[in-house]
Z-matrix of the N, CA and C atoms (Angstrom, degrees):
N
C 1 1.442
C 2 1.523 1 109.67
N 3 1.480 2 112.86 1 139.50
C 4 1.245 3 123.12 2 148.86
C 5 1.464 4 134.97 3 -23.01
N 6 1.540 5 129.07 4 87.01
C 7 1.720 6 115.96 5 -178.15
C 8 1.313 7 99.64 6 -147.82
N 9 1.632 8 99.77 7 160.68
C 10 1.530 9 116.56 8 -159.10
C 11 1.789 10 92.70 9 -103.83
N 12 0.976 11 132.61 10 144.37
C 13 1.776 12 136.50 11 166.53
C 14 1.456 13 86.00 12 -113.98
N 15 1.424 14 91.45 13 143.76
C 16 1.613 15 110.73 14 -168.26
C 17 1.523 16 94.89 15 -137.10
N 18 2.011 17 120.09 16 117.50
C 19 1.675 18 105.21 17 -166.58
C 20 1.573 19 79.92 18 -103.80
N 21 1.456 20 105.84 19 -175.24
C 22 1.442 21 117.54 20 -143.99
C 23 1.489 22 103.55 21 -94.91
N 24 1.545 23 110.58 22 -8.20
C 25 1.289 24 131.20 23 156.65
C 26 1.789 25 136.00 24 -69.48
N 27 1.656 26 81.18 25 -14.92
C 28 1.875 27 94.18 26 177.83
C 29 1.346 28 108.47 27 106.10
N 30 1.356 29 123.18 28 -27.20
C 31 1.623 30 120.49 29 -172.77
C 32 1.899 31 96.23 30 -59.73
N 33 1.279 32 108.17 31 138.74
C 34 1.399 33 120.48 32 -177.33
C 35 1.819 34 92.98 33 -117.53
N 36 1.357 35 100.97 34 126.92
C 37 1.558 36 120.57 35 159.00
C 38 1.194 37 127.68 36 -91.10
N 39 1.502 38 139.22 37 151.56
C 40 1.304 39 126.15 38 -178.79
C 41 1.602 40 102.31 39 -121.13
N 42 1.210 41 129.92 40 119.50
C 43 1.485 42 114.88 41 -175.76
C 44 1.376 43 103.21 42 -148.58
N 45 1.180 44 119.55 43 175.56
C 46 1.666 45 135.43 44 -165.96
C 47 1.727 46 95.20 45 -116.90
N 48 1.404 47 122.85 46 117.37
C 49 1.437 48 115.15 47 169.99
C 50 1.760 49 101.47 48 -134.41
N 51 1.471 50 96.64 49 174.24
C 52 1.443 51 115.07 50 -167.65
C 53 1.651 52 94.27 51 -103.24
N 54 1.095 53 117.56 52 130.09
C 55 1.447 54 122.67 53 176.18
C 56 1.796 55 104.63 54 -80.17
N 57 1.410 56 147.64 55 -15.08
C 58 1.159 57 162.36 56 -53.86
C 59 1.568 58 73.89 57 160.11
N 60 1.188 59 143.60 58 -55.81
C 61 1.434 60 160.58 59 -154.68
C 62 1.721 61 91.13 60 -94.78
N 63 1.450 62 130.33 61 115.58
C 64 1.054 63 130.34 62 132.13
C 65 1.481 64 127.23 63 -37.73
N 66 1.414 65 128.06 64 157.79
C 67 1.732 66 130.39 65 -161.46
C 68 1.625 67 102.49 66 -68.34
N 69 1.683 68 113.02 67 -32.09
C 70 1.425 69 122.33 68 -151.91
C 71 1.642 70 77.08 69 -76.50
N 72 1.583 71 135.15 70 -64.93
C 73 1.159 72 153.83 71 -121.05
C 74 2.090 73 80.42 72 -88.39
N 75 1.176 74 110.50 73 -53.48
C 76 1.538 75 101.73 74 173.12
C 77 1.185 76 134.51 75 -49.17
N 78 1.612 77 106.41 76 -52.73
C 79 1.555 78 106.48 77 148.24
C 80 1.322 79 131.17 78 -16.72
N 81 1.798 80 91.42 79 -78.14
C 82 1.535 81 107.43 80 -170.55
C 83 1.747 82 104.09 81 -54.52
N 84 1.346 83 134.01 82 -23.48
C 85 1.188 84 116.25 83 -169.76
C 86 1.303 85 109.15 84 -89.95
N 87 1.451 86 110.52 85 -14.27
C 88 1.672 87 108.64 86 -176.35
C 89 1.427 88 111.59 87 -96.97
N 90 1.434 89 132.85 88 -19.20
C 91 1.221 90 142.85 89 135.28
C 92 1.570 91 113.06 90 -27.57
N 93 1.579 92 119.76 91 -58.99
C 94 1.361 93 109.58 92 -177.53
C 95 1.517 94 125.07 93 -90.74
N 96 1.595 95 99.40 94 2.35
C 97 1.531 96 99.43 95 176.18
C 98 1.571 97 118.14 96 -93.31
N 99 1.961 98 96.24 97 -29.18
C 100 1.738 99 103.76 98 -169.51
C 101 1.489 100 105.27 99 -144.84
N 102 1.019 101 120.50 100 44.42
C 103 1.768 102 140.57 101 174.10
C 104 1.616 103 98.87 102 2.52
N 105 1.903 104 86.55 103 -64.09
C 106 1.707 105 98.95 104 -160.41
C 107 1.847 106 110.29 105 -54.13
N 108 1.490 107 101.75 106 -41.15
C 109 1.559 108 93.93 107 168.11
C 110 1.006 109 133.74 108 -70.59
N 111 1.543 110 114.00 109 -38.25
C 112 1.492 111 119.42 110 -171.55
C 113 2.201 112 117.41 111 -73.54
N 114 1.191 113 78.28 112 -25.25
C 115 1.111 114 80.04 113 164.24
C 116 2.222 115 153.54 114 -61.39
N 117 1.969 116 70.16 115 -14.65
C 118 1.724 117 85.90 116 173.50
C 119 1.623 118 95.03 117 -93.66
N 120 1.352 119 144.29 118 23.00
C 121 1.450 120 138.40 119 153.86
C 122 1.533 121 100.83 120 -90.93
N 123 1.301 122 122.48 121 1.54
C 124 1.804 123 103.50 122 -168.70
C 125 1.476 124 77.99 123 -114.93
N 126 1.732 125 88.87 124 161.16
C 127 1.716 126 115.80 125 177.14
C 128 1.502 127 98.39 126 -91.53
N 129 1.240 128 150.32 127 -11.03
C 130 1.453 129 132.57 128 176.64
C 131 1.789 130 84.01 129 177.84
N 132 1.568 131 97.48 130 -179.79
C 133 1.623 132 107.87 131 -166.39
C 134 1.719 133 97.11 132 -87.19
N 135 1.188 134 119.53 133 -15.31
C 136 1.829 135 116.71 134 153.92
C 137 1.456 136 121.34 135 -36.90
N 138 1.383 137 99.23 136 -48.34
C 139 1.260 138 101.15 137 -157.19
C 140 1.809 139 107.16 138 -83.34
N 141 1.079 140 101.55 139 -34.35
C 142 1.632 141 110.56 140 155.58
C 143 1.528 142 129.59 141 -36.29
N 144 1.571 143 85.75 142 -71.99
C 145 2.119 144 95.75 143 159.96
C 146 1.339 145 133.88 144 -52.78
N 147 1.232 146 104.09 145 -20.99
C 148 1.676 147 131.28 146 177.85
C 149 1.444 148 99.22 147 -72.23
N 150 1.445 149 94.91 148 -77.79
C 151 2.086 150 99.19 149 -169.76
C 152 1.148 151 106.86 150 -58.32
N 153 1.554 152 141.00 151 -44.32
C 154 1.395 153 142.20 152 166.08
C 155 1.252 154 125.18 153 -41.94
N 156 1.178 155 114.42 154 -14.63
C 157 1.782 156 124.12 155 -177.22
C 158 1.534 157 106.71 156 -108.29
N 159 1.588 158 113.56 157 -31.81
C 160 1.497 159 132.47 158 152.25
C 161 1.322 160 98.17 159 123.89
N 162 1.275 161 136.46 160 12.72
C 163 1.778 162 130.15 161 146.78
C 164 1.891 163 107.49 162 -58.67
N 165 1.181 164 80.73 163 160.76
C 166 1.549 165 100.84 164 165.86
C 167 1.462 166 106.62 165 -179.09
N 168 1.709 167 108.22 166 146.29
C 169 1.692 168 114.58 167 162.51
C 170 1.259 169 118.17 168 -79.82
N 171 1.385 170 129.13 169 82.69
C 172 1.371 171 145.18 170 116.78
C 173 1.563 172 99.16 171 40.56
N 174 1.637 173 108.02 172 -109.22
C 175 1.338 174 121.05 173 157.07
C 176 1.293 175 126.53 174 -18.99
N 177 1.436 176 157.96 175 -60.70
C 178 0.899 177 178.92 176 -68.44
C 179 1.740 178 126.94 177 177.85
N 180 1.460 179 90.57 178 -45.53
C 181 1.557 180 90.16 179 162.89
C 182 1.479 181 124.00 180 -130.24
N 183 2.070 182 103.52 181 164.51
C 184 1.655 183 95.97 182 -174.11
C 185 1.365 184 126.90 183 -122.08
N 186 1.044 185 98.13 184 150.25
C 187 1.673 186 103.08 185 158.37
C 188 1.234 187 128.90 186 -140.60
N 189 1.472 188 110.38 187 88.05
C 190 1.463 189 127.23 188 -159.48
C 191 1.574 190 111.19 189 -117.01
N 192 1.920 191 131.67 190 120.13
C 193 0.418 192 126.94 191 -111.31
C 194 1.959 193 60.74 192 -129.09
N 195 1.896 194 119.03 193 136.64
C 196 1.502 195 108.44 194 -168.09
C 197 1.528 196 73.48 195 -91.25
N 198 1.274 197 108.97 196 175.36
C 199 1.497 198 140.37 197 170.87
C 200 1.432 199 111.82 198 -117.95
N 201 1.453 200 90.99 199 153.88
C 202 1.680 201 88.35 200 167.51
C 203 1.473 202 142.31 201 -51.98
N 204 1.221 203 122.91 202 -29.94
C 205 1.243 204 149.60 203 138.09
C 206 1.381 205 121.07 204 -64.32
N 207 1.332 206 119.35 205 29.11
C 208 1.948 207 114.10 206 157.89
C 209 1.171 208 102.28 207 85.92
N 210 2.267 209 132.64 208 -36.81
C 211 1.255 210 82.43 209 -137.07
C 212 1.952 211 85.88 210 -101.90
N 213 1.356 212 98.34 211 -165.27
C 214 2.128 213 88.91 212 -176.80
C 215 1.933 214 105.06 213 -112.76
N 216 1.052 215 101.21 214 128.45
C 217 1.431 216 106.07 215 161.91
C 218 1.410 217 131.29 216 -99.35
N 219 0.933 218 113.16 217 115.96
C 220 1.962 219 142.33 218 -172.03
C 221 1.311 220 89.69 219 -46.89
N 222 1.565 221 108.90 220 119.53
C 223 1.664 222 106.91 221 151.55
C 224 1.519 223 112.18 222 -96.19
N 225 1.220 224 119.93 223 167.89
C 226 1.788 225 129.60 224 174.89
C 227 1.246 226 78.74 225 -79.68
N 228 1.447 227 118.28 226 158.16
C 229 1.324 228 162.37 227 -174.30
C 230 1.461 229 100.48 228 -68.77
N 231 1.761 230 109.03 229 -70.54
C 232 0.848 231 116.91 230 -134.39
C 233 2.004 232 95.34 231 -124.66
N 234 1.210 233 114.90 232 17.71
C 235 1.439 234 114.36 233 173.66
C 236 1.542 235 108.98 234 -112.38
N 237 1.108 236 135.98 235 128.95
C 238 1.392 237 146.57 236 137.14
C 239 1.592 238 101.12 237 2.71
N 240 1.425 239 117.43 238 109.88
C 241 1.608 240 129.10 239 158.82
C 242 1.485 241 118.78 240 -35.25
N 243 1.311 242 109.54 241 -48.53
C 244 1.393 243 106.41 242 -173.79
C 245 1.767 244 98.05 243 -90.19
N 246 0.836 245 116.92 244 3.71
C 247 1.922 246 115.04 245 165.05
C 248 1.710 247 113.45 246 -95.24
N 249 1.510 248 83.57 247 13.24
C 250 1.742 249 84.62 248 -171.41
C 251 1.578 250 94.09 249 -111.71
N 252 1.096 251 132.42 250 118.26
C 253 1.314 252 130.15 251 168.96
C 254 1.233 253 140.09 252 -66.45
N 255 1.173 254 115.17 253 -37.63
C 256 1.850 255 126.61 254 163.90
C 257 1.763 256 102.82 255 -54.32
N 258 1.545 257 119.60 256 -60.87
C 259 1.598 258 141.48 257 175.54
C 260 1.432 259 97.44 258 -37.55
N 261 1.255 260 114.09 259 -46.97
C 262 1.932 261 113.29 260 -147.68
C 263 1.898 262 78.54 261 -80.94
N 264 1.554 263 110.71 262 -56.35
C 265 1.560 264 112.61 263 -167.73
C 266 1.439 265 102.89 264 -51.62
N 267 1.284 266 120.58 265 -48.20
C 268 1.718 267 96.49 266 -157.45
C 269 1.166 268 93.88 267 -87.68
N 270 1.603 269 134.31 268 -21.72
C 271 2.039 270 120.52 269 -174.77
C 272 1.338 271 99.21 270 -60.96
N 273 1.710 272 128.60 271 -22.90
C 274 1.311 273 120.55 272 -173.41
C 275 1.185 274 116.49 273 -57.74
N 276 1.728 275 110.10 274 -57.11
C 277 1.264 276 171.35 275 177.74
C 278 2.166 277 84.43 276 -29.86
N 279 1.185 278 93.46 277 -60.59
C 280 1.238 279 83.83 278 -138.86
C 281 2.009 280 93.35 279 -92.43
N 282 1.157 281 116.88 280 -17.23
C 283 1.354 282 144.38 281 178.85
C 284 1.890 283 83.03 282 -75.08
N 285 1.081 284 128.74 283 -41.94
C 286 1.744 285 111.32 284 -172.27
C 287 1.330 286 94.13 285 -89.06
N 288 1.336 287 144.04 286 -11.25
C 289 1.363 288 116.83 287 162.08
C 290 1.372 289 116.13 288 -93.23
N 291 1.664 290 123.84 289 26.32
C 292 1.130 291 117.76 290 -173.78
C 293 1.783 292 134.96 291 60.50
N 294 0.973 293 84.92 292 35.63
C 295 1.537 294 106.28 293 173.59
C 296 1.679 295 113.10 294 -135.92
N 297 1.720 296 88.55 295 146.73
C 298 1.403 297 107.93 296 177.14
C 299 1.441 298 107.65 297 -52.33
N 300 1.613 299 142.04 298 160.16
C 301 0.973 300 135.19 299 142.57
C 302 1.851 301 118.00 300 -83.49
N 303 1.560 302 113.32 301 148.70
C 304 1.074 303 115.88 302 -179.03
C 305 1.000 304 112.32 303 -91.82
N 306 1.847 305 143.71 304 172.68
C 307 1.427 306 144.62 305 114.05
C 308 1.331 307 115.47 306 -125.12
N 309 1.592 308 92.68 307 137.09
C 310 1.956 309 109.58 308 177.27
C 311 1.637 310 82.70 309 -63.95
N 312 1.127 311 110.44 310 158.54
C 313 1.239 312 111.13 311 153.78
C 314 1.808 313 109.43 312 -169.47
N 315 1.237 314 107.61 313 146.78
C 316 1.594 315 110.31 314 -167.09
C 317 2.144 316 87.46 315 -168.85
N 318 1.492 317 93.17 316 138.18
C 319 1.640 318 102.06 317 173.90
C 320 1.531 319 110.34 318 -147.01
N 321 1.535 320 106.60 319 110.82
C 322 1.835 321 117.12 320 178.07
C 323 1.669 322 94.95 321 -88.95
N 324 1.481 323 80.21 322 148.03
C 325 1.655 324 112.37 323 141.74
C 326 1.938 325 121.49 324 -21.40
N 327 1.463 326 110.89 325 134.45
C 328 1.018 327 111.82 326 161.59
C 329 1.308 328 114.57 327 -95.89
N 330 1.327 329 102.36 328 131.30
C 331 1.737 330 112.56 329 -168.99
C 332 1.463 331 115.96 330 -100.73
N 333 1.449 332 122.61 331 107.18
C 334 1.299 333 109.28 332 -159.63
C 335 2.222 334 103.32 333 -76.07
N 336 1.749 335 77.79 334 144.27
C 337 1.798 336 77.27 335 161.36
C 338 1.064 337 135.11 336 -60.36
N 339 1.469 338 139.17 337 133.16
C 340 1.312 339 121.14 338 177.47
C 341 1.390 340 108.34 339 -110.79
């Protein structure tokens, strides 16, 4: 399907993803298809090596899916979009008024405790 990635800076992406594909697993595929773009969603080249190995900060980073109504709903990281039920309702949601669906999306570094 048709969806827009939106980084936390404003740059808007236009890309084709698999709902079937968890957010981490979307990443990782748009990372290996278009580096040079995907790369303005990461906070430093850590955070790259991180999600590529299959960590990520949870806390820290997003993938929030806007709604028709403004506000954003949190996907899990690491579950299949269309196993996400709020995600599956509003991409419907927002796909029957003929619109693209969006996601904020931005992913930092895991910072070890010291």
């Amino acid at each position: 399907m048709k969806a827009t990635l939106e980084t936390v800076t404003g740059v808007t992406i236009n890309r084709d993803i698999d709902t079937a594909d968890s957010p981490m697993g979307i990443i990782r595929k748009f990372y290996e298809e278009d580096a040079t773009a995907a790369t303005q969603i990461f906070s430093n080249q850590k955070a790259i090596d991180q999600l590529m190995d299959g960590h990520i900060d949870e806390a820290k980073s997003a993938f929030e899916l806007l709604s028709i109504e403004g506000d954003s709903i949190k996907a899990d990281w690491k579950t299949a979009l269309c196993n996400q039920p709020a995600i599956k309702e509003e991409m419907a949601h927002i796909e029957s008024e003929g619109q693209v669906p969006a996601f904020v999306v931005s992913v930092s570094s895991i910072v070890a405790a010291k």
